[in-house]
N, CA, C and O atoms as a Tripos MOL2 file, in Angstrom:
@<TRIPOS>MOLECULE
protein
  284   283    71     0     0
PROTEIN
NO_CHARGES

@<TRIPOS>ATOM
      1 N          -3.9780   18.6290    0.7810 N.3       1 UNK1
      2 CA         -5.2410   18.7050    1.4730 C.3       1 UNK1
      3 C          -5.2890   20.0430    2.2030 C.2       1 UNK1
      4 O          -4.2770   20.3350    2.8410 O.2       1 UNK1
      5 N          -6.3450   20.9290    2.2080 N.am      2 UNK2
      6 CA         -6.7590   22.1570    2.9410 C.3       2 UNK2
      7 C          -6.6590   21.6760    4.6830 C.2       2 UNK2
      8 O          -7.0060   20.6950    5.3410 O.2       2 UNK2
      9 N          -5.9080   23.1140    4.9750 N.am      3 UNK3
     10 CA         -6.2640   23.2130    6.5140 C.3       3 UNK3
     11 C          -7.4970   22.5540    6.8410 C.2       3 UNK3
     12 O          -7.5780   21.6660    7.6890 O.2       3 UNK3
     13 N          -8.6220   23.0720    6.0470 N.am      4 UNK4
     14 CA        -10.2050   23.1740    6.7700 C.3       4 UNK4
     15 C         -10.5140   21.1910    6.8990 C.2       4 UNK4
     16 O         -11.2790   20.6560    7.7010 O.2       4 UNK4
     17 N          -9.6150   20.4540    5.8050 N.am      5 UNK5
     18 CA         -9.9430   19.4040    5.8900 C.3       5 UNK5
     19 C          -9.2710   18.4330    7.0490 C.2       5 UNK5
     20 O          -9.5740   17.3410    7.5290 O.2       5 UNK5
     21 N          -8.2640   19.3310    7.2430 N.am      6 UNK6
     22 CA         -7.3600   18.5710    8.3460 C.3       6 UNK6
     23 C          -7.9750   18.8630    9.9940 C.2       6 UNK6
     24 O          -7.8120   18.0940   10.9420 O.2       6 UNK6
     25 N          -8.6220   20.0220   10.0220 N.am      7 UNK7
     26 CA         -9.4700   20.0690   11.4490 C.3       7 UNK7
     27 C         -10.4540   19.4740   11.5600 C.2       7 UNK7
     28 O         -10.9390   18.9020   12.5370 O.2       7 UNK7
     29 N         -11.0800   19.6810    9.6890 N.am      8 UNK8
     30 CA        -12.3150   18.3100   10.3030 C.3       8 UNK8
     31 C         -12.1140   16.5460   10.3940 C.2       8 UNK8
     32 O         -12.8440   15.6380   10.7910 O.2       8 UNK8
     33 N         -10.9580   16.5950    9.9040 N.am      9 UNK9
     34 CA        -10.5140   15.2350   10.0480 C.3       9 UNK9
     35 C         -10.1540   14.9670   11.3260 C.2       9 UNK9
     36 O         -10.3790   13.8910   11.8810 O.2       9 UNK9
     37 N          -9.5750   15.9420   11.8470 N.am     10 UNK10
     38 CA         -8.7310   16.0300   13.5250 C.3      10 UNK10
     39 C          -7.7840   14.5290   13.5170 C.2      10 UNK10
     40 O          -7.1650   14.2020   12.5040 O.2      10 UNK10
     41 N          -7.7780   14.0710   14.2030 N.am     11 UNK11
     42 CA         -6.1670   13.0770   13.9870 C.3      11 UNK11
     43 C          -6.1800   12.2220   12.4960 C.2      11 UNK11
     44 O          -5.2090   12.0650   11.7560 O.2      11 UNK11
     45 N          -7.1820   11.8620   12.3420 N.am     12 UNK12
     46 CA         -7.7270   11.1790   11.0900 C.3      12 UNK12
     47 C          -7.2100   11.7010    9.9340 C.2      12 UNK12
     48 O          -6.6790   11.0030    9.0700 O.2      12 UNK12
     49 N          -7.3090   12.6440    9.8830 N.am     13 UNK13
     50 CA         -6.9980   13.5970    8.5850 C.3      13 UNK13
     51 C          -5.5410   12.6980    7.7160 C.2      13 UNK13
     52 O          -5.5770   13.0180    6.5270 O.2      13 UNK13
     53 N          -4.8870   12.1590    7.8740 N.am     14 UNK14
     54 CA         -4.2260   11.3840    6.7090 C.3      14 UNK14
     55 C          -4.7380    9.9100    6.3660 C.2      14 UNK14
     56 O          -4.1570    9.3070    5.4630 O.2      14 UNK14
     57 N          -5.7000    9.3550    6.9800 N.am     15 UNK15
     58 CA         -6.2260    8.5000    6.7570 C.3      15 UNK15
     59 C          -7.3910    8.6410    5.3520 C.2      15 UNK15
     60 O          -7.7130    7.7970    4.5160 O.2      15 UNK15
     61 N          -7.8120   10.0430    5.5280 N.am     16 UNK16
     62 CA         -8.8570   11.0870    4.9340 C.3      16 UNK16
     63 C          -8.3110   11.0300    3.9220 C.2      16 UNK16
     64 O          -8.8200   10.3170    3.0570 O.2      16 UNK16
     65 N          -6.7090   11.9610    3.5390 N.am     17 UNK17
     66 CA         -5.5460   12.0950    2.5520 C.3      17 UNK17
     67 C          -5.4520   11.1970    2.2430 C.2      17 UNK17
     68 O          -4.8610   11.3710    1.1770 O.2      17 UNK17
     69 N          -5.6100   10.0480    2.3610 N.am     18 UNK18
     70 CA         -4.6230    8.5870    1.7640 C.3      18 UNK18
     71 C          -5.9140    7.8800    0.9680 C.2      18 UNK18
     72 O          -5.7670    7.5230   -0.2010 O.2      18 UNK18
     73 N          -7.1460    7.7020    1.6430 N.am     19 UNK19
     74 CA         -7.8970    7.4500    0.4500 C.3      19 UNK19
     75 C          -8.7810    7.9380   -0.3790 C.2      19 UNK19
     76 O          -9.6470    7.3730   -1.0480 O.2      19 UNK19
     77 N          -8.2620    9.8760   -0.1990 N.am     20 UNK20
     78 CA         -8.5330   10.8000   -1.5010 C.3      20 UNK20
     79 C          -7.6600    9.8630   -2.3380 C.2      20 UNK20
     80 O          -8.1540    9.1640   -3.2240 O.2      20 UNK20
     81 N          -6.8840    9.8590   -2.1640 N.am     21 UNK21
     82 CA         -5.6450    9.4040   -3.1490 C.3      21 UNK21
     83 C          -5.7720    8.2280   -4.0480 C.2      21 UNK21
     84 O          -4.9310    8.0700   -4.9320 O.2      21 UNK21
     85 N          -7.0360    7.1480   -3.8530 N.am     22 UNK22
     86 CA         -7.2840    6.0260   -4.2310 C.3      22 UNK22
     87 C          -7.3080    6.1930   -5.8070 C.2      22 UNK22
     88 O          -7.7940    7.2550   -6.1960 O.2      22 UNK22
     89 N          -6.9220    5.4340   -6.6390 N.am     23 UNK23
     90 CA         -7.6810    5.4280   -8.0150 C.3      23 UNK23
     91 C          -9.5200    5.0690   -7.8490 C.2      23 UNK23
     92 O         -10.1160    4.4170   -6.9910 O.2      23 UNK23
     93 N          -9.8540    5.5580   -8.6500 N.am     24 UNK24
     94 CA        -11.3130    6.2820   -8.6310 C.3      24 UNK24
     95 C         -12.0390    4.3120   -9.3930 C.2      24 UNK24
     96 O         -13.1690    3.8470   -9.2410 O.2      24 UNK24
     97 N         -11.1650    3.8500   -9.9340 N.am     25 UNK25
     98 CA        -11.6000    2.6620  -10.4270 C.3      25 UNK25
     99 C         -10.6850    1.4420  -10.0840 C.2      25 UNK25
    100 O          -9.5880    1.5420   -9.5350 O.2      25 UNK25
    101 N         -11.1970    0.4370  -10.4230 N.am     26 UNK26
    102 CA         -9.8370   -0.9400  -10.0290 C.3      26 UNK26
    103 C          -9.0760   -1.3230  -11.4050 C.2      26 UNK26
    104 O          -9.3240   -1.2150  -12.6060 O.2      26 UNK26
    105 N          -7.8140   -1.9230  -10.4560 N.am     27 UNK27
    106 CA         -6.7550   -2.4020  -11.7240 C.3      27 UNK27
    107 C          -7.1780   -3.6190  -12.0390 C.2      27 UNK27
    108 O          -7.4040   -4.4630  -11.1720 O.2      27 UNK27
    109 N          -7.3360   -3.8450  -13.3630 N.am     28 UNK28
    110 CA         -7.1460   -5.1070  -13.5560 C.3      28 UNK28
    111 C          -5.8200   -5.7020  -13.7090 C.2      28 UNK28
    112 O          -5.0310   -5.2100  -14.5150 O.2      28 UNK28
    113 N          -5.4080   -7.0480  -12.7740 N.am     29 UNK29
    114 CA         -3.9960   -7.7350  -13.0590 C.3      29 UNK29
    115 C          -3.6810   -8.5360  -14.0120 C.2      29 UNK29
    116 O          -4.5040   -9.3820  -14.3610 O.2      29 UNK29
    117 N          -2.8620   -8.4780  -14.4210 N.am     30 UNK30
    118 CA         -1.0640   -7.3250  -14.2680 C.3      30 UNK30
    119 C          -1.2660   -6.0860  -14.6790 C.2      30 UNK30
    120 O          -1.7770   -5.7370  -15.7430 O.2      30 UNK30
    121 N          -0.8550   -5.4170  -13.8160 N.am     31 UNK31
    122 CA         -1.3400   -3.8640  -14.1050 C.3      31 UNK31
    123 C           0.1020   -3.4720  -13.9410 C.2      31 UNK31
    124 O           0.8830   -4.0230  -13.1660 O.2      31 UNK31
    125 N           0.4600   -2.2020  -14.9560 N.am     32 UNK32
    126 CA          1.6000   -1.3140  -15.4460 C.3      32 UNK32
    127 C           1.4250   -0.1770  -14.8450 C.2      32 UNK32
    128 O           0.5150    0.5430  -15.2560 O.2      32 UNK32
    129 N           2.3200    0.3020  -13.6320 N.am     33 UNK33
    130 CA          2.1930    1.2610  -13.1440 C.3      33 UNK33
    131 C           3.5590    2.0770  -13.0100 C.2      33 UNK33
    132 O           4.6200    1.4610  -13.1150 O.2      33 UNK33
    133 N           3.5500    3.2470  -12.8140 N.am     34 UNK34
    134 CA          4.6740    4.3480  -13.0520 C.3      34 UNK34
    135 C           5.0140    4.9670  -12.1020 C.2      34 UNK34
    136 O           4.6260    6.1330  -12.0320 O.2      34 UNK34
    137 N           6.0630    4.2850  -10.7680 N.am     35 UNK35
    138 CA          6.4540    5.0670   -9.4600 C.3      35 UNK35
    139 C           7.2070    5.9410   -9.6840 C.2      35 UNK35
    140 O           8.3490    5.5000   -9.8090 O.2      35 UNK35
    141 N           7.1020    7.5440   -9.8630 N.am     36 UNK36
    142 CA          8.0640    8.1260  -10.4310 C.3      36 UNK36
    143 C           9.2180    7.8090  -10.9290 C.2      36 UNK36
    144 O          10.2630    7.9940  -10.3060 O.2      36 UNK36
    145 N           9.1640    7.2790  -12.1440 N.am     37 UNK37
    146 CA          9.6880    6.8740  -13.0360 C.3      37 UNK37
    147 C          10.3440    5.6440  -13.2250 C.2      37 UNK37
    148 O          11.2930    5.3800  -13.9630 O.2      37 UNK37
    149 N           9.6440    4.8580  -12.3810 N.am     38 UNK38
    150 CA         10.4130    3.6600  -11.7760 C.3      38 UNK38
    151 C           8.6560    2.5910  -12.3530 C.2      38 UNK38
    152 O           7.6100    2.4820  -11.7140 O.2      38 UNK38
    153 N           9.0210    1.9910  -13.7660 N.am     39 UNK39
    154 CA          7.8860    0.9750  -13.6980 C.3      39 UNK39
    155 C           7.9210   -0.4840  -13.1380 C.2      39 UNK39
    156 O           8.8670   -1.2620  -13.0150 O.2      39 UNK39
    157 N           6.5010   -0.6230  -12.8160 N.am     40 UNK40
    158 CA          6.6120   -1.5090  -11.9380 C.3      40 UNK40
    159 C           5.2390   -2.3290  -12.3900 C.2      40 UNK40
    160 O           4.4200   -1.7010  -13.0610 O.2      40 UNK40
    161 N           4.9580   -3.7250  -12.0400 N.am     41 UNK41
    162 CA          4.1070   -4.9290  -12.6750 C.3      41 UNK41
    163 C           3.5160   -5.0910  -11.2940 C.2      41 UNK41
    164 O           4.2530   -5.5240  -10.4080 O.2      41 UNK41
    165 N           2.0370   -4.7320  -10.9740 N.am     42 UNK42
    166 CA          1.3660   -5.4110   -9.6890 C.3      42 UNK42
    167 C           0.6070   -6.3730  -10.6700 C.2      42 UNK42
    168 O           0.1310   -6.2420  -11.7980 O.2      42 UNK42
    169 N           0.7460   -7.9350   -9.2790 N.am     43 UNK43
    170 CA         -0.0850   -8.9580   -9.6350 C.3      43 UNK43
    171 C          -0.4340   -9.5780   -8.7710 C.2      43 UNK43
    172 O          -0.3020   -9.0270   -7.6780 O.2      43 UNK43
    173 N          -0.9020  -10.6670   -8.7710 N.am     44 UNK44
    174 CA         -1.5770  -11.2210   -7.1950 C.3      44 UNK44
    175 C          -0.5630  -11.7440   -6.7560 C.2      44 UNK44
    176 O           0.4280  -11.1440   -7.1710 O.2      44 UNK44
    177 N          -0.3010  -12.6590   -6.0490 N.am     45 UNK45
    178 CA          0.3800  -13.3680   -5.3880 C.3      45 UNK45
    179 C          -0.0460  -15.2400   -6.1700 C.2      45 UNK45
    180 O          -1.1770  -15.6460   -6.4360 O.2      45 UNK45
    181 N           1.2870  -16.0160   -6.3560 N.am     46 UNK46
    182 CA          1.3090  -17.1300   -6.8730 C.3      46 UNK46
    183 C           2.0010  -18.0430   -5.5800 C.2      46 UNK46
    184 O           2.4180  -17.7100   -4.4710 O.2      46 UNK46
    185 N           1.9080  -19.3370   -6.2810 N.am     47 UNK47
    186 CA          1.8680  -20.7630   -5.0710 C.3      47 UNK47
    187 C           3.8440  -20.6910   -4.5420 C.2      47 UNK47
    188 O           4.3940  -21.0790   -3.5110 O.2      47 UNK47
    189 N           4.5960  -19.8000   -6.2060 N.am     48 UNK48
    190 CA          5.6600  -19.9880   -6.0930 C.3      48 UNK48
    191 C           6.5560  -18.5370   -5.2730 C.2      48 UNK48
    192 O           7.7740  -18.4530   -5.1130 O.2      48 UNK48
    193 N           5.7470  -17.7550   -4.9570 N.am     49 UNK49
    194 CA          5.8910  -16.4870   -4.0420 C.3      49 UNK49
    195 C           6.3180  -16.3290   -2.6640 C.2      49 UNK49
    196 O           6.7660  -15.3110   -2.1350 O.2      49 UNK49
    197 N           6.1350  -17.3750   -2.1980 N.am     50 UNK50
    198 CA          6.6480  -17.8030   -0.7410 C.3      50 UNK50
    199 C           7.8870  -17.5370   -0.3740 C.2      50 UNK50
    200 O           7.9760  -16.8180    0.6210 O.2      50 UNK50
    201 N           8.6910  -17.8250   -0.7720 N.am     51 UNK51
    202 CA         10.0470  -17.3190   -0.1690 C.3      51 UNK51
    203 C          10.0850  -15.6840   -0.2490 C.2      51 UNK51
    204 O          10.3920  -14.8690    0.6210 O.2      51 UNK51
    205 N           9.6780  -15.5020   -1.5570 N.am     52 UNK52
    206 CA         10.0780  -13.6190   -1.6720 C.3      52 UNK52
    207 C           9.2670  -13.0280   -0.5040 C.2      52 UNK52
    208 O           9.7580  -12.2230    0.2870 O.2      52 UNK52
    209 N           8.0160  -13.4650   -0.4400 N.am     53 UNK53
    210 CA          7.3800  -12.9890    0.2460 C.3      53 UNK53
    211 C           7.9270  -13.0320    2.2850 C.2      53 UNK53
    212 O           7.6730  -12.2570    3.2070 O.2      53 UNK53
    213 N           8.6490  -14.1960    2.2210 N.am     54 UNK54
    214 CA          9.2000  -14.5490    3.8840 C.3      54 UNK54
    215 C          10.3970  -13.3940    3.6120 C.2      54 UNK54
    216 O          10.4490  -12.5100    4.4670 O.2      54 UNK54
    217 N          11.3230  -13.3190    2.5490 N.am     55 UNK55
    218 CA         12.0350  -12.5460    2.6050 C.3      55 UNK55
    219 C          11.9070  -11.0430    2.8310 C.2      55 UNK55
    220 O          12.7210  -10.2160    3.2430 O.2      55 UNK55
    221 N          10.6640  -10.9440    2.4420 N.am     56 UNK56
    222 CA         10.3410   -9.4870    2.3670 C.3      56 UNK56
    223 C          10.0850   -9.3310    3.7890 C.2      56 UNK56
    224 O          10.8410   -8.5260    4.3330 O.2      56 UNK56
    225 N           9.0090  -10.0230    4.7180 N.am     57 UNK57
    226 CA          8.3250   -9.7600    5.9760 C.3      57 UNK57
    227 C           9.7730  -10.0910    6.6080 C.2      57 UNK57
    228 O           9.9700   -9.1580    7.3860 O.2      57 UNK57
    229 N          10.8690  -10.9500    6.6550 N.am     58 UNK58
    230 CA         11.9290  -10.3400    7.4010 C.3      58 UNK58
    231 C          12.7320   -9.5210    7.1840 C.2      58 UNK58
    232 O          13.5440   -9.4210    8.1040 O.2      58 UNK58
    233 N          12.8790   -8.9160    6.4330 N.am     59 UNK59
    234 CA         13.8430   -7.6270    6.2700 C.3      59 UNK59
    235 C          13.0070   -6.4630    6.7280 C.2      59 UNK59
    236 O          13.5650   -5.4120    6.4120 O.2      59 UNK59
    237 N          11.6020   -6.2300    7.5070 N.am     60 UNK60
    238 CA         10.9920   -5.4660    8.0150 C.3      60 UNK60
    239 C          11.6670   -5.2580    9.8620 C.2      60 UNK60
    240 O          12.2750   -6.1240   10.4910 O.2      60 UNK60
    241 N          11.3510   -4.0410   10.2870 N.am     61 UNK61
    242 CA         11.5860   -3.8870   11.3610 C.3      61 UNK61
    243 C          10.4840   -4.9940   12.4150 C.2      61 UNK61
    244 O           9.5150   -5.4720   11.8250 O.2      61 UNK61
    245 N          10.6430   -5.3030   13.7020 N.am     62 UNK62
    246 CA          9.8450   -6.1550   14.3260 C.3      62 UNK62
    247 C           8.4170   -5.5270   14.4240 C.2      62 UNK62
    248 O           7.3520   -6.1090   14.2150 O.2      62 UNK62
    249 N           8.6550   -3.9040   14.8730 N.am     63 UNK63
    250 CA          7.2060   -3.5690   15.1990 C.3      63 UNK63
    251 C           6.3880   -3.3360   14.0380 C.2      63 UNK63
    252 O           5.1970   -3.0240   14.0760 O.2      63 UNK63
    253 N           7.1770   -3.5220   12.8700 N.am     64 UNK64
    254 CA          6.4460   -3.1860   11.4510 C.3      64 UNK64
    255 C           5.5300   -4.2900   11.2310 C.2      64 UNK64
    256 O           4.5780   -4.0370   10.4920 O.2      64 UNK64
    257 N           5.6450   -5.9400   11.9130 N.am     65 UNK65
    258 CA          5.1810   -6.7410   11.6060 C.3      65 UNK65
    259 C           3.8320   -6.8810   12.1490 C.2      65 UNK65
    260 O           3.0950   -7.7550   11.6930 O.2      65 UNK65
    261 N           3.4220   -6.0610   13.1290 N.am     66 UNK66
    262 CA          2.2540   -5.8550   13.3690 C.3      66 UNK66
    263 C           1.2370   -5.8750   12.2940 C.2      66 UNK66
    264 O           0.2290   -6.5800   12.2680 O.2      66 UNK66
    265 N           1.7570   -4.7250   11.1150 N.am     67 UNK67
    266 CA          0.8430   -4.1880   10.5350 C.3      67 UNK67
    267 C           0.6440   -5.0320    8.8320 C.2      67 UNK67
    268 O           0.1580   -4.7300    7.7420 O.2      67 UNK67
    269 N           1.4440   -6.3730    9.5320 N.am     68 UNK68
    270 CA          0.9520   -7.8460    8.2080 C.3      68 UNK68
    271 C           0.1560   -8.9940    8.8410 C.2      68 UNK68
    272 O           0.3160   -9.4280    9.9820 O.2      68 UNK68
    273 N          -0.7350   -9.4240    7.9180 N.am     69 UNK69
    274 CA         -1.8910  -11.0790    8.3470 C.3      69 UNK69
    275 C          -1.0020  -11.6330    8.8510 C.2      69 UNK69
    276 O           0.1050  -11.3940    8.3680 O.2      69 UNK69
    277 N          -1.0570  -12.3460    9.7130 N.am     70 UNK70
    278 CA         -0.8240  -13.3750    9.8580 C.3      70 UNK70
    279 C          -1.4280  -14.7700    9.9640 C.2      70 UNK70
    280 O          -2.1790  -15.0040   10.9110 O.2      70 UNK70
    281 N          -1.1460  -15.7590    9.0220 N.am     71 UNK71
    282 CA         -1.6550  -16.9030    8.8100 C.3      71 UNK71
    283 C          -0.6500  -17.8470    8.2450 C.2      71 UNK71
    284 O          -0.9730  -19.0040    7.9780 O.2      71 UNK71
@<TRIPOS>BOND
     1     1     2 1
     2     2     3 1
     3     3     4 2
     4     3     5 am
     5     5     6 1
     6     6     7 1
     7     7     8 2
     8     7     9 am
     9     9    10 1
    10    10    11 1
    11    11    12 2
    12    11    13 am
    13    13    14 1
    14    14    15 1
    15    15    16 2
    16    15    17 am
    17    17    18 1
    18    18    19 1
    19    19    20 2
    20    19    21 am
    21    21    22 1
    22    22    23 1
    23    23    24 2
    24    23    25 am
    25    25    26 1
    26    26    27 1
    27    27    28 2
    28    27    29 am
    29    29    30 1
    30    30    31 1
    31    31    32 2
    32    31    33 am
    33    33    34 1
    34    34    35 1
    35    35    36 2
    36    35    37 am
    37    37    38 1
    38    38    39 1
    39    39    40 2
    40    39    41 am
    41    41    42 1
    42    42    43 1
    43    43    44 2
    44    43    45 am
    45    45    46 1
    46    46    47 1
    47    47    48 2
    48    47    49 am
    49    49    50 1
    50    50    51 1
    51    51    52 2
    52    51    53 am
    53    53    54 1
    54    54    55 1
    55    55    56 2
    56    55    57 am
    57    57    58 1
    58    58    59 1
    59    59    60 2
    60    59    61 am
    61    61    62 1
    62    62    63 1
    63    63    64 2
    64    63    65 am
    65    65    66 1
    66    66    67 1
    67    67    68 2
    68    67    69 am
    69    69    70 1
    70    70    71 1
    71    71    72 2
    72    71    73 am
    73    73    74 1
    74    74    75 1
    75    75    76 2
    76    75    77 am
    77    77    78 1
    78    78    79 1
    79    79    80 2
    80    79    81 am
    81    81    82 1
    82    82    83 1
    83    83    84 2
    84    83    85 am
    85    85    86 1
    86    86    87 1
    87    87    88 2
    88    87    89 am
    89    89    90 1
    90    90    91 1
    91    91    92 2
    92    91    93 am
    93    93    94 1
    94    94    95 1
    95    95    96 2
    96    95    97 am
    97    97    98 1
    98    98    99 1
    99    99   100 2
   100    99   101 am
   101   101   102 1
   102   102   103 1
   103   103   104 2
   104   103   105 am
   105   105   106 1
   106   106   107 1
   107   107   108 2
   108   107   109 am
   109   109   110 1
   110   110   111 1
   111   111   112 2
   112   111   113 am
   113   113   114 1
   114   114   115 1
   115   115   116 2
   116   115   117 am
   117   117   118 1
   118   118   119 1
   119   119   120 2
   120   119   121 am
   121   121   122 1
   122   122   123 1
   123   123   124 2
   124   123   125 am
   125   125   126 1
   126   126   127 1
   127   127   128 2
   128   127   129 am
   129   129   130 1
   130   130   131 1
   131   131   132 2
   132   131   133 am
   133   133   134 1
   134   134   135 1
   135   135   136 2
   136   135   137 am
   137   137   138 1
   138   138   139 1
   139   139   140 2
   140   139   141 am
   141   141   142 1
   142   142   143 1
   143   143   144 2
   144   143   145 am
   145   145   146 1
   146   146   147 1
   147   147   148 2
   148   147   149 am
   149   149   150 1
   150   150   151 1
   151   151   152 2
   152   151   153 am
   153   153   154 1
   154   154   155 1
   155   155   156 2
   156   155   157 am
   157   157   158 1
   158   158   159 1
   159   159   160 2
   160   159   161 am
   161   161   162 1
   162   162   163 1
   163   163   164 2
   164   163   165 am
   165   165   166 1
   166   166   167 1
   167   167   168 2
   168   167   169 am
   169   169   170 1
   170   170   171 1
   171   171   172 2
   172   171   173 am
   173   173   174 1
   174   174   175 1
   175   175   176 2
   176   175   177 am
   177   177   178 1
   178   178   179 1
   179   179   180 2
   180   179   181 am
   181   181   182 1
   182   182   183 1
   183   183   184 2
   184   183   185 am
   185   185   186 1
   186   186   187 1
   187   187   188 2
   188   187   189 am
   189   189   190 1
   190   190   191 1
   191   191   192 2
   192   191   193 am
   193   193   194 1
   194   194   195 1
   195   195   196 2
   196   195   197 am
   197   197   198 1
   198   198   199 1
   199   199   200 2
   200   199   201 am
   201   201   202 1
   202   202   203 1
   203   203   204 2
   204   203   205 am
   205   205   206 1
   206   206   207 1
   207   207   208 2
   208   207   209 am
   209   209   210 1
   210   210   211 1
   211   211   212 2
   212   211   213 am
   213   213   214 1
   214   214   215 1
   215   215   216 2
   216   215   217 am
   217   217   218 1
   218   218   219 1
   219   219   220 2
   220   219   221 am
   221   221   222 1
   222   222   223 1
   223   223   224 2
   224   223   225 am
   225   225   226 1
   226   226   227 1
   227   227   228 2
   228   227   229 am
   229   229   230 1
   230   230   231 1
   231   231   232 2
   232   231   233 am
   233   233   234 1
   234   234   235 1
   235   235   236 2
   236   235   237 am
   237   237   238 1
   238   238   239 1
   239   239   240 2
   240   239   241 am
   241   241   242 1
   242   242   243 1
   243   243   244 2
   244   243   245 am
   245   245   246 1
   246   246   247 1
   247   247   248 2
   248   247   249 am
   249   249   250 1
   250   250   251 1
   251   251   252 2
   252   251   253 am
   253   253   254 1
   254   254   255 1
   255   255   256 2
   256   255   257 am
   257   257   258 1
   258   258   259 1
   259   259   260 2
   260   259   261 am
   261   261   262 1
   262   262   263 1
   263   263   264 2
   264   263   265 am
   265   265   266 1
   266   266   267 1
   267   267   268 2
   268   267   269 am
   269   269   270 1
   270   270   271 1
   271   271   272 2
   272   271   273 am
   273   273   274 1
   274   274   275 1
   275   275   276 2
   276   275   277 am
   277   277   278 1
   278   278   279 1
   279   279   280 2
   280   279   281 am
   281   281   282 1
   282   282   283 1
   283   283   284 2
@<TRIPOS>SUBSTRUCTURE
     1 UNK1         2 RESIDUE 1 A UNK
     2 UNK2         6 RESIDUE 1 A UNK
     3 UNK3        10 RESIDUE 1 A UNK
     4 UNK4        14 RESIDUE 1 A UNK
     5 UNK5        18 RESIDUE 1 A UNK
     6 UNK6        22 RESIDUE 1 A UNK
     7 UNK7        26 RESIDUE 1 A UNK
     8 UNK8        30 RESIDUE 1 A UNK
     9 UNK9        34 RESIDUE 1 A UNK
    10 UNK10       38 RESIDUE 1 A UNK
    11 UNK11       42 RESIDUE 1 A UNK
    12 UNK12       46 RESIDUE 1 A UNK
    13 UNK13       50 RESIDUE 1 A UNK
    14 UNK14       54 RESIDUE 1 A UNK
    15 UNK15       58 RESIDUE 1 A UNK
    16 UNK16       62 RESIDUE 1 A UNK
    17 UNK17       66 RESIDUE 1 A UNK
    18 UNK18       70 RESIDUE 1 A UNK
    19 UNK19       74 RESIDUE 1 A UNK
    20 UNK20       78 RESIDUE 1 A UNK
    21 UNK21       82 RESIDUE 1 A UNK
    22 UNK22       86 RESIDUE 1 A UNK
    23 UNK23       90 RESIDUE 1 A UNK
    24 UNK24       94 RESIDUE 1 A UNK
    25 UNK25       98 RESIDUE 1 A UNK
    26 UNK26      102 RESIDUE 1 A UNK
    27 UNK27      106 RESIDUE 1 A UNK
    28 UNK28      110 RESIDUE 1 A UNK
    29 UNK29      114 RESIDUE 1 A UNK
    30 UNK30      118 RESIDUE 1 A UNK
    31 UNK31      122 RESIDUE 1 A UNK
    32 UNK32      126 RESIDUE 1 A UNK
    33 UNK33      130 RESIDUE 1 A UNK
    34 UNK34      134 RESIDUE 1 A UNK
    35 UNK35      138 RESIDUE 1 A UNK
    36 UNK36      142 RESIDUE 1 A UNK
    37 UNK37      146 RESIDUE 1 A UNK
    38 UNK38      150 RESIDUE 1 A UNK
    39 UNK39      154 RESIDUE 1 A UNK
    40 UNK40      158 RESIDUE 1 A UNK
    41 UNK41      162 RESIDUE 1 A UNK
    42 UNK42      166 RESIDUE 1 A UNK
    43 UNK43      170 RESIDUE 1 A UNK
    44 UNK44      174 RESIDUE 1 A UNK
    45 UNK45      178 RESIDUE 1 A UNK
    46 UNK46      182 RESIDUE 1 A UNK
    47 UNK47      186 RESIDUE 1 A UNK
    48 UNK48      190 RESIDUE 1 A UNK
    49 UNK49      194 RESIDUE 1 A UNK
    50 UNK50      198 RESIDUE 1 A UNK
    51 UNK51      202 RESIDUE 1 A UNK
    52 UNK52      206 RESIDUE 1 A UNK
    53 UNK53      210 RESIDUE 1 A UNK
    54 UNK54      214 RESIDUE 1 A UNK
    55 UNK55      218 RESIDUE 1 A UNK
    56 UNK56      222 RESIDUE 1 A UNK
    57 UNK57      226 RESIDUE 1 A UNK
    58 UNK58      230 RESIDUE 1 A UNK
    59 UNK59      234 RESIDUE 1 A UNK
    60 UNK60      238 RESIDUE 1 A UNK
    61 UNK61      242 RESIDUE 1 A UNK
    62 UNK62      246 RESIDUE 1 A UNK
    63 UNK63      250 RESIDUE 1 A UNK
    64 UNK64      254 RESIDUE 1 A UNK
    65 UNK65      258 RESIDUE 1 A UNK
    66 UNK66      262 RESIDUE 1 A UNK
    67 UNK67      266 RESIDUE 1 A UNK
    68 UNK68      270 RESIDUE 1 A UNK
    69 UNK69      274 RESIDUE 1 A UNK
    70 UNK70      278 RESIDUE 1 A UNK
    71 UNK71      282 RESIDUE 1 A UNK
């Protein structure tokens, strides 16, 4: 991103950067994607996901948990 975009963004400006960055269209799921060089399967979430998912939100730092739903 240009200087010029980062002053007019003023603190914002990676918020700005992050959803330049969006794909321009949506995935349809299961979607095949390529993390530098590391492929990977996004899909929704299933009934049988629950544990991975508790596992995942605790192996996060505490203040990280802020930034998940809670329900």
């Amino acid at each position: 991103m240009s200087w010029v975009a980062r002053l007019i963004g003023g603190p914002n400006w990676s918020v700005i950067e992050q959803a330049g960055a969006q794909p321009a269209a949506s995935l349809a799921y299961p979607a095949e994607v390529d993390l530098d060089g590391l492929s990977v399967t996004l899909r929704t979430l299933h009934s049988g996901d629950e544990e991975a998912l508790l596992a995942f939100a605790r192996s996060l730092p505490t203040h990280d948990l802020m930034f998940l739903r809670r329900d």
